[in-house]
C-alpha positions in Angstrom: -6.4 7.8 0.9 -5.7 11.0 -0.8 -3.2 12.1 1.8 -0.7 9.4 0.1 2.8 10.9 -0.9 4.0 7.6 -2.7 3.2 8.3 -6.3 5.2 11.6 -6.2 8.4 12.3 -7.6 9.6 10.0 -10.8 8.2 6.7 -11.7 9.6 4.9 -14.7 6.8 3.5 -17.0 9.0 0.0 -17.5 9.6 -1.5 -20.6 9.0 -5.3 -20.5 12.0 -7.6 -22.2 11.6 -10.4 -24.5 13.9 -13.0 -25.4 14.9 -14.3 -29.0 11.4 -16.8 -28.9 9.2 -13.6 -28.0 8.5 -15.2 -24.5 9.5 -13.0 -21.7 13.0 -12.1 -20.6 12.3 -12.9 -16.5 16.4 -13.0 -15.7 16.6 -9.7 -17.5 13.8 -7.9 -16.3 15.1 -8.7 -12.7 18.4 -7.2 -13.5 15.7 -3.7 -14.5 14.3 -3.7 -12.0 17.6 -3.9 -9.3 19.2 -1.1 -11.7 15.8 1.5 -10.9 15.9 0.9 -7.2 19.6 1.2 -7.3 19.4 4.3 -9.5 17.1 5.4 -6.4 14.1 5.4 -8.5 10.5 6.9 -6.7 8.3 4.3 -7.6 7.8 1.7 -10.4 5.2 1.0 -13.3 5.1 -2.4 -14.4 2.6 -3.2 -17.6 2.0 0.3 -18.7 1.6 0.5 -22.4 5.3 1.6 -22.5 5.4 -2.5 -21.0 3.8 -3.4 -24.3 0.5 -4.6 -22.0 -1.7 -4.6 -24.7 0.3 -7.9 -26.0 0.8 -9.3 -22.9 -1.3 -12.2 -21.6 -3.0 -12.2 -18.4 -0.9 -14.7 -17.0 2.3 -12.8 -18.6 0.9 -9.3 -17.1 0.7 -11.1 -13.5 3.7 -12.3 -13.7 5.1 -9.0 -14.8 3.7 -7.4 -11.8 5.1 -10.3 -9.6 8.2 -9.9 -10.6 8.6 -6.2 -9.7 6.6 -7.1 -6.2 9.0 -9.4 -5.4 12.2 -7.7 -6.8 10.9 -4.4 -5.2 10.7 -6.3 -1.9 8.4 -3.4 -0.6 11.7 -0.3 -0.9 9.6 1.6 -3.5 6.0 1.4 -4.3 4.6 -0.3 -7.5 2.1 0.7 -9.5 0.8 -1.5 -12.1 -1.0 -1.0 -15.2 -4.8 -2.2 -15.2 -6.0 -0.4 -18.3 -8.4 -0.9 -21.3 -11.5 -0.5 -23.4 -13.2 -3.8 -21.7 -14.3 -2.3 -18.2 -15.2 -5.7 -16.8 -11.5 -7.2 -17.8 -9.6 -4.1 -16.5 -11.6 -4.6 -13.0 -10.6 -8.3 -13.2 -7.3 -7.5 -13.9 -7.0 -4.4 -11.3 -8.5 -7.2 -8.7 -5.9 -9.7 -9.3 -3.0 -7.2 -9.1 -4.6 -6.1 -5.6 -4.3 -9.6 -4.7 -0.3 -9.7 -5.6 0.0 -7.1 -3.3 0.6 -3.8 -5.5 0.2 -0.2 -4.1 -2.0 1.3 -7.0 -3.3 0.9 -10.4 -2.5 3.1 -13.4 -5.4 2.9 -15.9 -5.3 4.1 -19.2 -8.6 5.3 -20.9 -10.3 3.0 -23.0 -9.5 3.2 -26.8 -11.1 2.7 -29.7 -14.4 3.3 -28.0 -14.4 6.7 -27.9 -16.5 6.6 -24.6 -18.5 10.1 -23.6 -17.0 11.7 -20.6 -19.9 9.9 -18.9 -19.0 6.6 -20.1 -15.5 7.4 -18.8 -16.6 8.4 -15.3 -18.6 5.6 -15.2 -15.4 3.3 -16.0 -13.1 4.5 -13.4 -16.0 4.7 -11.3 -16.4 1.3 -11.6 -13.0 0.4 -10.8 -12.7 2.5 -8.0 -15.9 0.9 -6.7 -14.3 -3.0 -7.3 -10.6 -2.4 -5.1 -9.6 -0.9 -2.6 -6.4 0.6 -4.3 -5.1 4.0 -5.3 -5.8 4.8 -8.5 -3.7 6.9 -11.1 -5.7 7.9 -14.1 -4.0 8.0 -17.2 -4.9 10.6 -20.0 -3.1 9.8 -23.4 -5.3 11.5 -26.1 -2.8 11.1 -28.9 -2.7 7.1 -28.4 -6.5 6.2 -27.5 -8.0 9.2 -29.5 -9.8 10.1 -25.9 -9.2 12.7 -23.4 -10.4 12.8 -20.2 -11.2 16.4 -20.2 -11.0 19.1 -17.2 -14.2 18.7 -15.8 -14.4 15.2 -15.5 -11.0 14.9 -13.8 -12.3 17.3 -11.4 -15.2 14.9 -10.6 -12.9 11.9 -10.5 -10.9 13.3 -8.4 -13.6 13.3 -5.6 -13.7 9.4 -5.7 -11.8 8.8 -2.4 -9.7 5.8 -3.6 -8.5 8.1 -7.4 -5.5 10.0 -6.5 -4.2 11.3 -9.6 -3.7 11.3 -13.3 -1.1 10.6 -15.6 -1.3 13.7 -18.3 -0.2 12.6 -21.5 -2.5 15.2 -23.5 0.3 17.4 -24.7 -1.7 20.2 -24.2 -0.1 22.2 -21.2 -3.3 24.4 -21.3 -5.5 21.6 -20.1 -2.5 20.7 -17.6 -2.8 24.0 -16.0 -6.2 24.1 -15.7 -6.5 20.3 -14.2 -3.6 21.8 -11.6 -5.9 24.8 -10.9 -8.9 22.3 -10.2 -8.4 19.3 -8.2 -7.8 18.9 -4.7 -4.6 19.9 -3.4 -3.5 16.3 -2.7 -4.9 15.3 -6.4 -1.5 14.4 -7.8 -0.6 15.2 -11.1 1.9 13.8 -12.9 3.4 14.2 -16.0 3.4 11.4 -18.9 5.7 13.2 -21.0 9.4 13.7 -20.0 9.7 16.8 -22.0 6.8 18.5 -19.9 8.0 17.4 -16.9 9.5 20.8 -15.1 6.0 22.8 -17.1 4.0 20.4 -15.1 5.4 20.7 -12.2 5.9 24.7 -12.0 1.8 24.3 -12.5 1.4 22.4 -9.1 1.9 18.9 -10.4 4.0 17.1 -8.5 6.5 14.6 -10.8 6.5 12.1 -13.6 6.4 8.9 -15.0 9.2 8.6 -17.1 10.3 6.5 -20.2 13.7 7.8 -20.4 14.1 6.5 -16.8 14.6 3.0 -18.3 17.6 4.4 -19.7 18.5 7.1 -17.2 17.1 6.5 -14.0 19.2 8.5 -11.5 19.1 11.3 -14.2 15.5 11.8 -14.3 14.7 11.1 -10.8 16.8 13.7 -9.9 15.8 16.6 -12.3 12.1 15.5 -10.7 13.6 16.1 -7.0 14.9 19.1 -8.5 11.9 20.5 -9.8 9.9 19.8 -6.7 12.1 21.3 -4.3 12.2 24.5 -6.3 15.6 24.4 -8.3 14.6 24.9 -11.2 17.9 26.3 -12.6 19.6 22.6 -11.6 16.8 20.8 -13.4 17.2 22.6 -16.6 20.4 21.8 -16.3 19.9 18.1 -16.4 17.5 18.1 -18.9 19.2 20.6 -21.2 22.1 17.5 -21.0 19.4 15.2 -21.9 16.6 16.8 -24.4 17.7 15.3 -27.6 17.6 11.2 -25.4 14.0 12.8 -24.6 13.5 13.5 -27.6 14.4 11.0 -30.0 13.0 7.8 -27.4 9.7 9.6 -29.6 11.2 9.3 -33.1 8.7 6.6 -33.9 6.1 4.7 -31.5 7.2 3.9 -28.3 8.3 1.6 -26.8 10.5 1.3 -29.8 12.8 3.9 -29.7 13.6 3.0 -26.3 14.0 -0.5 -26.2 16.5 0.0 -28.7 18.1 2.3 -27.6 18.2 -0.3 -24.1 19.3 -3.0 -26.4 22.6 -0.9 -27.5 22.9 -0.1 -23.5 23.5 -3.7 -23.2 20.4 -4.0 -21.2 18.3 -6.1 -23.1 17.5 -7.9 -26.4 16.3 -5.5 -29.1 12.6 -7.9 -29.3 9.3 -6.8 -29.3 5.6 -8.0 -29.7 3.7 -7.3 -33.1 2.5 -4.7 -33.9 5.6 -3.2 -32.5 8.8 -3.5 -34.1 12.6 -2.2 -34.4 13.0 1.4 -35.4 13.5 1.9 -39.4 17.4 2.1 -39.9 17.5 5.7 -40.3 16.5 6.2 -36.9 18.5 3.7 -35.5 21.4 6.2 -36.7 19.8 9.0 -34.9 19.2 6.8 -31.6 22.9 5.7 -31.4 23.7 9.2 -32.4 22.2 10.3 -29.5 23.7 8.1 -26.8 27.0 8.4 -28.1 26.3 12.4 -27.2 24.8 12.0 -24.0 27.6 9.6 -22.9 25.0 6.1 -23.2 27.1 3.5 -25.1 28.7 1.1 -23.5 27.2 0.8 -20.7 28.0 -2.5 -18.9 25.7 -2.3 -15.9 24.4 -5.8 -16.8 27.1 -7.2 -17.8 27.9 -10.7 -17.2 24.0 -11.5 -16.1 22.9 -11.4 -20.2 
């Protein structure tokens, strides 16, 4: 399973629309989906936490992944989030997402728990055990307040059906040494857009992206870029693009971003509580910022909203 090249290059961590009642935004979400694969887009990560999964109900999480499945219709893979702090519930939901048909499961460690490295070998042992799927680990320490550290990657990563991790630490130190130690076809992929070309010049081997929901073609390519060894034409794109990278992290994502979508004209600036619209002095800095990097305006849905 590990010889699998499908969750390489740049997958966007997709945000998941809502309309004005807070139910979700199913036309709109369509029209996402179409721009990514469009946009040429490596893969797709439906119900990530950047999807606001957390408030999401089962049902609403399937559906999510549905969606994608269907809109996909099997031209890039999809990989949909199956994450938690209840082992038993992210099995179930891992399980059920198998049954639609997805290519792998990204699971976020648990949070709030604070589980021992044990206890977090033991939970992605156990879901590797209960599907048959690729798995994508996904280390976010400053969100869950747990890290999966070195040493424990390295013994996930000899679980057959765990093909890779997600490295959202911020700490490039540990990225290095996780790119020193896993298998060679142990892919590593960046969580952080800004880290992206670090990770990669370490041996990793792409990203999954937030600012793809707002630039697809953009980050997919400095990830082709970066892979193929021009790094010179990568910096280049993202020297265009740091302060969109930057500022999508002015406050908690997804909000930033969504916002940022909603002046896009791709979708309506709603979210789930906790989550809400950026304070008005970043929404100055957000439009600010896509007015720089060329971003307003954009009518690629136009006409469908």
């Amino acid at each position: 399973m590990k010889e699998s090249t499908q969750f390489r290059g740049c997958g966007t961590a997709l945000v998941t629309p809502f309309t004005v009642d807070n139910s979700l935004d199913e036309a709109r979400f369509r029209k996402l989906v179409r721009r990514q694969i469009d946009a040429g887009i490596n893969f797709l990560v439906p119900c990530g936490t950047t999807g606001e999964s957390p408030t999401l109900t089962p049902k609403e999480h399937l559906r999510v992944v549905e969606i994608t499945l269907e809109e996909a219709g099997g031209r890039v893979p999809v990989l949909a989030g199956a994450g938690g702090n209840n082992t038993a519930e992210v099995i179930e939901m891992a399980i059920h997402c198998q049954k639609l048909g997805v290519d792998g499961i990204l699971s976020v460690t648990p949070y709030y728990n604070k589980p021992t490295q044990e206890g977090l070998f033991e939970h992605y042992a156990a879901i590797a055990a209960a599907i048959d799927l690729p798995i994508i680990l996904y280390s976010v320490q400053p969100r869950t307040n747990v890290n999966i550290d070195v040493a424990t990657v390295e013994k996930l990563a000899h679980i057959d059906n765990i093909v890779g991790i997600k490295e959202a630490s911020g700490n490039v130190g540990q990225m290095a040494s996780i790119c020193a130690r896993v298998p060679e076809d142990f892919v590593v992929l960046s969580g952080d857009d800004l880290l992206t070309l670090p990770v990669i010049s370490l041996g990793g081997k792409g990203l999954i992206s937030v600012a793809s929901n707002q630039i697809p073609a953009e980050m997919t390519e400095l990830t082709r870029l970066g892979n193929s060894g021009d790094f010179a034409g990568a910096r280049a794109i993202q020297k265009k693009f740091a302060r969109l990278l930057e500022i999508n992290f002015i406050e908690a994502s997804p909000g930033p971003v969504k916002f940022a979508m909603a002046e896009m004209d791709l979708l309506l600036p709603y979210y789930r509580l906790p989550i809400v619209l950026p304070r008005e002095e970043s929404q100055a800095k957000i439009k600010a910022v896509l007015k720089e990097c060329g971003l307003l305006g954009e009518r690629s849905l136009t006409g469908v909203l």
